[in-house]
TIRO-2110 file (N, C-alpha, C; in Angstrom, 1 decimal):
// TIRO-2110
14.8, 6.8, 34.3, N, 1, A
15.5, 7.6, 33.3, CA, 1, A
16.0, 6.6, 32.2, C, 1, A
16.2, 5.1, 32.5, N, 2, A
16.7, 4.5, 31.6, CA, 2, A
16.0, 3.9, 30.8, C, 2, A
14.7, 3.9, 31.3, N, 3, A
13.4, 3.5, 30.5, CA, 3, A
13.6, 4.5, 29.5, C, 3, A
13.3, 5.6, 30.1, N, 4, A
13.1, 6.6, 28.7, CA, 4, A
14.5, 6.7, 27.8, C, 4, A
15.4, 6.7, 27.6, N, 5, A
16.6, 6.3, 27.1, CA, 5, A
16.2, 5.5, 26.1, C, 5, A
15.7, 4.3, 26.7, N, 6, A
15.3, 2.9, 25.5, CA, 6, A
14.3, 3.2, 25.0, C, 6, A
13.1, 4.1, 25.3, N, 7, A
12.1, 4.5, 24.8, CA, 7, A
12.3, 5.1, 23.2, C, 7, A
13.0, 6.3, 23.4, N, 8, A
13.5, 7.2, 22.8, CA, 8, A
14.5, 5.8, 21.3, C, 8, A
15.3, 5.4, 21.8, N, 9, A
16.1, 4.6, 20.8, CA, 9, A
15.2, 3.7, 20.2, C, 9, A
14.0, 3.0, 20.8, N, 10, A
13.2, 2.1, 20.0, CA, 10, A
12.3, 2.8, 19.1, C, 10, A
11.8, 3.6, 19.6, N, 11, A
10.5, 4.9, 18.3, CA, 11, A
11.7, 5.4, 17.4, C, 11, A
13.1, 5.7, 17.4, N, 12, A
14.4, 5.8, 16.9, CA, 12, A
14.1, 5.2, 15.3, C, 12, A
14.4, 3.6, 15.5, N, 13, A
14.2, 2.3, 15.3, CA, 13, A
13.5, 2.5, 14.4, C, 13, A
12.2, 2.3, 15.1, N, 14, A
10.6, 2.4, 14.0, CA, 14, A
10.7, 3.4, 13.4, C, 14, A
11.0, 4.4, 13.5, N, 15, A
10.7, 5.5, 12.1, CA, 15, A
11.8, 5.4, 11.5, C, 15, A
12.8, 5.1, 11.9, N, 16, A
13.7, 4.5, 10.4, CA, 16, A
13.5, 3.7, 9.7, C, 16, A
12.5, 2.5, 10.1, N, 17, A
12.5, 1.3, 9.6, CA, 17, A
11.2, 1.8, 8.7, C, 17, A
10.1, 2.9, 9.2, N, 18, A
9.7, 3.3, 8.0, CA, 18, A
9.7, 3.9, 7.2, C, 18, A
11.1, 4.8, 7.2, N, 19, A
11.7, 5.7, 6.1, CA, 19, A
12.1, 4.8, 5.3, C, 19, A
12.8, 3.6, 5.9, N, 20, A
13.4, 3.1, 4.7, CA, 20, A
12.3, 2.2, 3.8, C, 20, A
11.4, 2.0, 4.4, N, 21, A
10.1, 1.1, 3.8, CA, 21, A
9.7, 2.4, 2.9, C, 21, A
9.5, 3.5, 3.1, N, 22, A
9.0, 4.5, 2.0, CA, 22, A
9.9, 4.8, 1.0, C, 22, A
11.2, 5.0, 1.0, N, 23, A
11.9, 5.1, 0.1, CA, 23, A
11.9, 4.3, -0.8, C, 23, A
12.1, 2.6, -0.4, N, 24, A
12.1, 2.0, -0.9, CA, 24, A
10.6, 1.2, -1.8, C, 24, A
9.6, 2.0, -1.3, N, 25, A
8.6, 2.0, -2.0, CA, 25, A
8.3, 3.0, -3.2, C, 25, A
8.7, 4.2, -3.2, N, 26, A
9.2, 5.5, -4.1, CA, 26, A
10.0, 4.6, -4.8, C, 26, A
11.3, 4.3, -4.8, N, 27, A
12.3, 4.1, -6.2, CA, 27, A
11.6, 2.7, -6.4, C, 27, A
11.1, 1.8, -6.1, N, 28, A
10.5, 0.9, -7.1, CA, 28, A
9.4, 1.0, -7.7, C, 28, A
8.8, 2.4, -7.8, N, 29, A
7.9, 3.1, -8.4, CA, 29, A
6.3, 2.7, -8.2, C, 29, A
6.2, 2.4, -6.8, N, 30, A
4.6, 2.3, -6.3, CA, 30, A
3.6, 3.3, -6.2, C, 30, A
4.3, 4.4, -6.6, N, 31, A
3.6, 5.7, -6.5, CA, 31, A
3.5, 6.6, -7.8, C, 31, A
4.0, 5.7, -9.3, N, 32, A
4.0, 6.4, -10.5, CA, 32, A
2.4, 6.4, -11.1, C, 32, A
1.7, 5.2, -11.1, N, 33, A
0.4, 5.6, -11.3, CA, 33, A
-0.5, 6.5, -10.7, C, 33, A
-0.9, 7.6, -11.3, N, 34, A
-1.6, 8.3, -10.1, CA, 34, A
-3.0, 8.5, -11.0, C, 34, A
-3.1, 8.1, -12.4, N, 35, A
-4.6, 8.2, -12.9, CA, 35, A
-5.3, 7.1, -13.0, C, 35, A
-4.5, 5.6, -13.0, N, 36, A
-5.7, 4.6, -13.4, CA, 36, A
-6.8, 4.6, -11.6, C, 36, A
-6.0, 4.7, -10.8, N, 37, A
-7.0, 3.9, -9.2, CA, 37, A
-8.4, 5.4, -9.2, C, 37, A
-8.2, 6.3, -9.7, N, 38, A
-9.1, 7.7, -9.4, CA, 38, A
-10.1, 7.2, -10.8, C, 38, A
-9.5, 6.0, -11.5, N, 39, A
-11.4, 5.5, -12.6, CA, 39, A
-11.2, 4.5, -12.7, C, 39, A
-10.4, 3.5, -12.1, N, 40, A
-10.7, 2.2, -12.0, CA, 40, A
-12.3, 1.9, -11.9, C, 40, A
-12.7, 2.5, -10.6, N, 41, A
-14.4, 2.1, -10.5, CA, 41, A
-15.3, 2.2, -12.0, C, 41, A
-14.8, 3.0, -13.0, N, 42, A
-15.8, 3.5, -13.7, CA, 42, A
-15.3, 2.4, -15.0, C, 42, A
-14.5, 1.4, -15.0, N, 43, A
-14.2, 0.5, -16.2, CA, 43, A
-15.2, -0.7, -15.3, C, 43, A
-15.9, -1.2, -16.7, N, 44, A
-16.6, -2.3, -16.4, CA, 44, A
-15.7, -3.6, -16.1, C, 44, A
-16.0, -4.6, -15.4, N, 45, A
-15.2, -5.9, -15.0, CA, 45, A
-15.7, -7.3, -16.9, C, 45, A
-14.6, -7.6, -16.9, N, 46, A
-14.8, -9.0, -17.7, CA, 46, A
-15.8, -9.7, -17.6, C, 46, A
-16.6, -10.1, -18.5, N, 47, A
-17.3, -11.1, -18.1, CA, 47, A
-16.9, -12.1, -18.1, C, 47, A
-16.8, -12.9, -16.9, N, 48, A
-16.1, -14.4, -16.8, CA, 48, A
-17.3, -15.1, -16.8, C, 48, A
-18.6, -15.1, -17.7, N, 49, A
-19.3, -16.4, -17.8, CA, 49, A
-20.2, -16.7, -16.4, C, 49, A
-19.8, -16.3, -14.8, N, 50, A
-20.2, -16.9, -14.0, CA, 50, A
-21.5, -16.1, -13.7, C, 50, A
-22.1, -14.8, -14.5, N, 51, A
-23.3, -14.3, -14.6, CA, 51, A
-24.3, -15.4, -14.9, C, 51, A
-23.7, -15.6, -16.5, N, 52, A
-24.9, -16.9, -16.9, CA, 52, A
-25.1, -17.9, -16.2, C, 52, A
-24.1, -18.5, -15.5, N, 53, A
-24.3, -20.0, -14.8, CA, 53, A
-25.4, -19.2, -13.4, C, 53, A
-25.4, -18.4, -13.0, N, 54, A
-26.2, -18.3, -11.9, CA, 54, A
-27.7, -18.2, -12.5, C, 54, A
-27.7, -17.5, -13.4, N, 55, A
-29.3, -17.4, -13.9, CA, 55, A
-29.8, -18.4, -14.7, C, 55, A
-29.1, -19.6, -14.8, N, 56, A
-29.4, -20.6, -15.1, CA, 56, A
-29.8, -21.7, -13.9, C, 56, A
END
């Protein structure tokens, strides 16, 4: 019975520790972009030059 006691208080623990990891992910605003990552894929990448050096 005192296993489960500590059971109970450690999963306790962990889901507070990731409420407060979410909250604190919400107010420093990791979740305000919500349109660039849905076309990120469809913007082309810079060309850094390292195309040409290979086909050379």
């Amino acid at each position: 019975m005192g296993v489960l006691v500590l059971l109970i208080i450690a999963s306790l623990i962990v889901a507070l520790g990731f409420l407060f990891a979410f909250l604190w992910s919400v107010r420093s605003g990791q979740y305000e972009d919500e349109y660039t990552p849905s076309v990120r894929m469809l913007f082309e990448d810079e060309n850094t030059g390292l195309e040409e050096k290979e086909n050379k």
